[in-house]
C-alpha positions as CSV (number, residue, x, y, z in Angstrom):
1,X,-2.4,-27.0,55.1
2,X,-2.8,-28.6,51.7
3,X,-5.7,-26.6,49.5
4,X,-7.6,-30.2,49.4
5,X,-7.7,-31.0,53.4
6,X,-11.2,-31.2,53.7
7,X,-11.0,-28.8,57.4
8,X,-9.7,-25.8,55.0
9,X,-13.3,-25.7,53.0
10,X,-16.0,-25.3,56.3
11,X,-19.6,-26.2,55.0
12,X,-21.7,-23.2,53.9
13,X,-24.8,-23.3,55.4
14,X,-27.3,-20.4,53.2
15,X,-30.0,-18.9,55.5
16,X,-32.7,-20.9,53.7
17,X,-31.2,-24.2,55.2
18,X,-31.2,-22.9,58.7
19,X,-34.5,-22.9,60.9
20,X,-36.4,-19.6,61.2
21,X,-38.7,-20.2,63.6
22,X,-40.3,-17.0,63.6
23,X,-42.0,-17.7,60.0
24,X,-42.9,-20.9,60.6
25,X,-46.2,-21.9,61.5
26,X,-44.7,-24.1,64.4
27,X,-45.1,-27.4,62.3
28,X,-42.8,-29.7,64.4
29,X,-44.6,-28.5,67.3
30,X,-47.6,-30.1,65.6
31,X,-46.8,-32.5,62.7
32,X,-44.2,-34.5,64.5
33,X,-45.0,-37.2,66.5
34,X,-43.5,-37.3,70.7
35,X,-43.0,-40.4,72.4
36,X,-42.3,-39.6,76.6
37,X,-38.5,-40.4,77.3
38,X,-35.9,-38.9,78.1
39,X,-36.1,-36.8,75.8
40,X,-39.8,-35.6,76.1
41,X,-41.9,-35.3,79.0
42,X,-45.2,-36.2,77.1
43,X,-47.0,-38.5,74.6
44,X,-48.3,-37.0,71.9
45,X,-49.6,-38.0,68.0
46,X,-48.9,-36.9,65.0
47,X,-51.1,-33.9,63.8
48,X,-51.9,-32.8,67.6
49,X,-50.6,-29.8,68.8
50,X,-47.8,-30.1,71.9
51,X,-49.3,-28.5,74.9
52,X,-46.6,-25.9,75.0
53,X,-47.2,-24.3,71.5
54,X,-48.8,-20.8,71.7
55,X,-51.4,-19.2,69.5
56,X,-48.7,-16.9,68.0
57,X,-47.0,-20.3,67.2
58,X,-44.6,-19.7,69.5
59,X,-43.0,-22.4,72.3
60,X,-44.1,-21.0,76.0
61,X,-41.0,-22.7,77.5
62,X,-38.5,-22.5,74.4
63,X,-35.8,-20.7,77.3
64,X,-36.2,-23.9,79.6
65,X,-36.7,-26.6,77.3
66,X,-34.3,-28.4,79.0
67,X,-34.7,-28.3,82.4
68,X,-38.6,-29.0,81.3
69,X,-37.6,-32.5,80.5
70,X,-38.2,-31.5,76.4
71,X,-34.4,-32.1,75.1
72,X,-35.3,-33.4,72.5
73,X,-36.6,-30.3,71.2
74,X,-33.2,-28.9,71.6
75,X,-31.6,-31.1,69.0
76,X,-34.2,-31.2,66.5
77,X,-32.9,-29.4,62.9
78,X,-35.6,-28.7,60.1
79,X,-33.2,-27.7,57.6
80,X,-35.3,-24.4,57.2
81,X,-38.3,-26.8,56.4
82,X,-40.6,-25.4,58.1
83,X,-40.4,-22.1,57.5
84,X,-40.4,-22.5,53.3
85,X,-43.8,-25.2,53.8
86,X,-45.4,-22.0,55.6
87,X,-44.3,-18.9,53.7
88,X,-43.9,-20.6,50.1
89,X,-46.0,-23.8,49.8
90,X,-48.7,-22.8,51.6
91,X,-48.5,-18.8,50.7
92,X,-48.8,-18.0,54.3
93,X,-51.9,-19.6,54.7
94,X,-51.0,-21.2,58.5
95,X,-53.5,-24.5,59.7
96,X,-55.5,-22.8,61.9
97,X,-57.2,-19.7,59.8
98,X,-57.3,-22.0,57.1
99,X,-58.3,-25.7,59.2
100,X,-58.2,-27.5,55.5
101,X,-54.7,-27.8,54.9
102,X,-54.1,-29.3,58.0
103,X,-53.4,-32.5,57.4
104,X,-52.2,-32.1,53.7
105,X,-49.7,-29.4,55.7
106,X,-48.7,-32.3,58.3
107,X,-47.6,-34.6,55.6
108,X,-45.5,-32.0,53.4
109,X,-43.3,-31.1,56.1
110,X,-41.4,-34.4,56.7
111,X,-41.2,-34.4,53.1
112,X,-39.5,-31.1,52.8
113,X,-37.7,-31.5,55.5
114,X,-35.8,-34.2,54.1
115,X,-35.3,-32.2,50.7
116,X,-33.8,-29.7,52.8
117,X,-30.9,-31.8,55.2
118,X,-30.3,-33.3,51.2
119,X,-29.5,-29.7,49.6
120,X,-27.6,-29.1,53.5
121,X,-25.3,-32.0,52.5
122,X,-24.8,-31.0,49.0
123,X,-24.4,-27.5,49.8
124,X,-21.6,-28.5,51.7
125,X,-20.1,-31.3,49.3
126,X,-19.9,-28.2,46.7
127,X,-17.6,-26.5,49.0
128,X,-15.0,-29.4,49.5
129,X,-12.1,-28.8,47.0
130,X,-11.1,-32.4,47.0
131,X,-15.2,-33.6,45.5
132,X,-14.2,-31.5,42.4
133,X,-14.3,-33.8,39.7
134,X,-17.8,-34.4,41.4
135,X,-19.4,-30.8,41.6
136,X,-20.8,-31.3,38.2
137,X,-23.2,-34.0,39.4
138,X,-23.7,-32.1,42.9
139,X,-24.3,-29.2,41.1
140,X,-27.1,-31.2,39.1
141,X,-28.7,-33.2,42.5
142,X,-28.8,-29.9,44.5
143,X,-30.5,-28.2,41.4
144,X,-33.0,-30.9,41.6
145,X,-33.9,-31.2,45.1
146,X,-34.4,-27.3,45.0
147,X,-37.1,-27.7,41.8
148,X,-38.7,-30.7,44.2
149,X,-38.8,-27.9,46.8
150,X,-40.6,-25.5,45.1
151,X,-43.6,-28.1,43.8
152,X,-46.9,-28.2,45.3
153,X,-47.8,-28.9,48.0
154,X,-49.9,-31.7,46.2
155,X,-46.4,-32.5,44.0
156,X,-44.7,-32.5,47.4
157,X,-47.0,-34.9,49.0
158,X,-47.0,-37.5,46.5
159,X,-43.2,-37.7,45.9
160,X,-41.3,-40.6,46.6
161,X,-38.7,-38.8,49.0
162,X,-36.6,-41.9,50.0
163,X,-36.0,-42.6,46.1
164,X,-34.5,-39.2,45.5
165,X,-32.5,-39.6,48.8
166,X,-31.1,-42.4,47.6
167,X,-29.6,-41.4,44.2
168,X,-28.1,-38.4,46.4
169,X,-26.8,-40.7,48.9
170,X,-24.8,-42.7,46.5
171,X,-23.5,-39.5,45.2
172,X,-22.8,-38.3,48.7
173,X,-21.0,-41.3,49.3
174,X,-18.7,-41.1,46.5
175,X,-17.8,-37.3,47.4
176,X,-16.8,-38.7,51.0
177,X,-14.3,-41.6,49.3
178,X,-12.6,-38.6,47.5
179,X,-12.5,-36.7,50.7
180,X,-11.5,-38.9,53.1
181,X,-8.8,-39.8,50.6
182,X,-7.1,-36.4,51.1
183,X,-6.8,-37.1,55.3
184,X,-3.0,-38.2,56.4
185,X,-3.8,-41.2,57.9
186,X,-2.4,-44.7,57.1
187,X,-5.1,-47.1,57.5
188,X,-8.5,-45.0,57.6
189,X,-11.2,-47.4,60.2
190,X,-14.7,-48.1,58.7
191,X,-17.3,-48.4,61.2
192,X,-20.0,-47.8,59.2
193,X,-23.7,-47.9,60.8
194,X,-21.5,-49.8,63.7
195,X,-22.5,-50.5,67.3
196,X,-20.5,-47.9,69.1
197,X,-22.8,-47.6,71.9
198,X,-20.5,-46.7,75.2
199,X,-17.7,-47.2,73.1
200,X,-14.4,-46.2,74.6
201,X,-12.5,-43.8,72.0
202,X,-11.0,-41.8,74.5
203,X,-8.0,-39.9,72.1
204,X,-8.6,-42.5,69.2
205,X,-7.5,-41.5,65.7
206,X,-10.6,-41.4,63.4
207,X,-8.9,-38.8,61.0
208,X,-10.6,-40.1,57.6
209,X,-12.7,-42.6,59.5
210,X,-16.2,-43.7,57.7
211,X,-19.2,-43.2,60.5
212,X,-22.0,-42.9,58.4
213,X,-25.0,-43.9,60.3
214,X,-22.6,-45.4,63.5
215,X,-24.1,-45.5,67.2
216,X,-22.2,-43.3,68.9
217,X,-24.3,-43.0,72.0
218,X,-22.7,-42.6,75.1
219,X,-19.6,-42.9,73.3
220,X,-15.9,-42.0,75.2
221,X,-14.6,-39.6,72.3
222,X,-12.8,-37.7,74.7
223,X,-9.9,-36.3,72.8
224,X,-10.7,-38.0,69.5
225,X,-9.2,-36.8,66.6
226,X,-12.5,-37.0,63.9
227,X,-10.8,-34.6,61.5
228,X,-12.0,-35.6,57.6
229,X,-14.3,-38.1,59.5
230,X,-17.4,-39.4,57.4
231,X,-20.2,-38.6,60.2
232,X,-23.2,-39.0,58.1
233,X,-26.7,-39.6,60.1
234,X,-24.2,-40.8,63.0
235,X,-25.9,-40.4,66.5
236,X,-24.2,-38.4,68.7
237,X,-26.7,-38.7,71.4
238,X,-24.4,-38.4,74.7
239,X,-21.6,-38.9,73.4
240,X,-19.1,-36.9,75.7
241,X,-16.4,-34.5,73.0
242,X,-15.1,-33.2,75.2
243,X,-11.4,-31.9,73.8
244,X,-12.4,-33.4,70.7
245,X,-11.3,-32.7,67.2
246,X,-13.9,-32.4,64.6
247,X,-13.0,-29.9,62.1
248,X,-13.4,-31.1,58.7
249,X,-15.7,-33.6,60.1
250,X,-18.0,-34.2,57.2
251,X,-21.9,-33.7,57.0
252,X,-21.9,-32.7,60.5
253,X,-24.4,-30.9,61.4
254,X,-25.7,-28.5,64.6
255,X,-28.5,-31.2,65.7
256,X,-25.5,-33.9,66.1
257,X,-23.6,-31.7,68.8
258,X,-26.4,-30.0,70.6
259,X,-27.5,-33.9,71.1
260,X,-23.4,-35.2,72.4
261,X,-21.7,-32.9,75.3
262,X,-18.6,-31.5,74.9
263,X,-16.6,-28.3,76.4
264,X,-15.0,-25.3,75.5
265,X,-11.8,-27.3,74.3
266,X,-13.8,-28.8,71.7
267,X,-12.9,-28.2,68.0
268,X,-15.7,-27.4,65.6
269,X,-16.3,-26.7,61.9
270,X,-16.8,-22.6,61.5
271,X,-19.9,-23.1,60.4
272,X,-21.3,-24.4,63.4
273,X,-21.8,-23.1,67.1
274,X,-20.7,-24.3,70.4
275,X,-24.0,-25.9,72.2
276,X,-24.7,-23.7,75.3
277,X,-25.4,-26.6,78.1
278,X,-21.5,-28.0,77.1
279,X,-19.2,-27.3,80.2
280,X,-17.6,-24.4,79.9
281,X,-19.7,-23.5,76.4
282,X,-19.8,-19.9,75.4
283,X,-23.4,-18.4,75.2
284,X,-24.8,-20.3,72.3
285,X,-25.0,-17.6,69.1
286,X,-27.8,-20.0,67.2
287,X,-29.6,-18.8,64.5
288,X,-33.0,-19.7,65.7
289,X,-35.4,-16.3,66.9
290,X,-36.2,-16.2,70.5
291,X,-38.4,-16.8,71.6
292,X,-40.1,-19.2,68.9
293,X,-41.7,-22.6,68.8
294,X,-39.9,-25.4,70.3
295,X,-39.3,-28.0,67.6
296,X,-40.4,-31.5,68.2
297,X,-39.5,-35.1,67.0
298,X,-41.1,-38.1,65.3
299,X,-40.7,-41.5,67.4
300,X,-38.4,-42.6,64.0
301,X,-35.8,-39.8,65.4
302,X,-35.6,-40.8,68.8
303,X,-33.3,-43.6,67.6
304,X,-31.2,-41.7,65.3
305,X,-30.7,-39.7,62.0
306,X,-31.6,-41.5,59.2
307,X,-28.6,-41.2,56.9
308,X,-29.5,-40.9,52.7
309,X,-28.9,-44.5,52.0
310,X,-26.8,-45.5,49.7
């Protein structure tokens, strides 16, 4: 393939941007806020423990999440947030031994968390031959989301997050245009933030196709070719892969297809793992320690990733 098709540059993904449960202080277990569904089996608020969240900050039922009617704890992604709140801005210092930073704690993590999916996609926009004559400005937007990242935790708590995620988004956006550019397709479909709830895309060509922020739930993609496909904040939520085609799919991340189904036909970036309760999945190889705390979800995530804006 040509040196600029985007599936021939897979997304790095450094070990700071991936989840480490086991140095975390189970903050989504806590912070996050659980509304009962289908994809939880209990209310709870913001800043209140989930019942299943040990002493050790580990999740008692992090092996049958699933079957526990907790799902959506399956899906969840902090970017590594949580464990860089507990280990750098906070120095270790976890909410119970030190009760004061409690609530301060509970409101840097969202924060942070979004910091960290930001430096995720530009991470991976650095790695995409085709952004080139953009990497000097990624280089410059991931350097400054990683100084935001190492502020205070006061710093932290009073920054404006969504304005920062929207100058990133706009560059984000540009880096897909020169991407998607590269894909061989004639007429590249733009269904961007579209209703594609249940759509039927059974073996559809979406090579190059823009789906930033689309609602893909329940969606037919059977077969779908998504190589080079914009997929940006795009909910996934049941949306059957199965035989699917997604390498080169950008800003995809692991949360997207551990929320869809798929099967062992399914194509994936390198850089990401086949989700275990897919038919026919291998043994998932994730990077989270086992057993640690079952991540949880605000009611805003329920409905689906919030793409940067732009």
């Amino acid at each position: 393939m040509a040196d600029n098709d985007p599936s021939t540059a897979p997304a790095t993904e450094p070990a700071s941007l991936r989840a480490d449960c086991a140095n975390c202080f189970g903050l989504c277990c806590v912070a996050l806020t659980l509304t009962a569904s289908a994809d939880f089996a209990i209310d709870k608020d913001a800043g209140d423990p989930c019942r299943n969240l040990q002493d050790d900050f580990r999740c008692g039922i992090h092996t049958r999440l699933r079957p526990e009617g907790f799902s959506g704890c399956t899906v969840y992604d902090c970017f590594g947030a949580g464990q860089k709140v507990s280990q750098e801005t906070y120095g270790g210092r976890d909410w119970r031994r030190a009760p004061g930073t409690a609530q301060q704690m509970f409101q840097v993590f969202p924060v942070m968390r979004q910091l960290h999916e930001l430096l995720r996609y530009l991470t991976e926009a650095l790695a995409l031959p085709a952004a080139e004559p953009l990497h000097t400005d990624l280089r410059s937007a991931r350097d400054t989301t990683e100084r935001l990242t190492r502020g205070t935790a006061e710093d932290l708590a009073a920054l404006d997050v969504s304005e920062h995620r929207d100058r990133v988004a706009a560059l984000l956006g540009r880096t897909s245009e020169l991407v998607r550019a590269t894909v061989p397709r004639r007429r590249k479909r733009g269904h961007r933030g579209g209703d594609l709830v249940g759509a039927r895309l059974r073996g559809a060509d979406l090579r190059g196709a823009d789906l930033r922020g689309a609602y893909l739930i329940a969606a037919d993609l059977r077969a779908a070719d998504l190589r080079g496909a914009d997929v940006i904040g795009a909910d996934f939520r049941d949306a059957e892969l199965s035989d699917a085609d997604l390498t080169g799919a950008l800003f995809l991340t692991q949360a997207q297809l551990n929320a869809a189904k798929g099967n062992a036909a399914t194509r994936l970036p390198a850089a990401l793992t086949r989700p275990t309760h897919w038919d026919g999945a291998r043994p998932w190889a994730g990077r989270t320690p086992e057993p640690g705390p079952g991540p949880g979800r605000t009611r805003a995530s329920r409905k689906r990733p919030d793409p940067p804006r732009s």
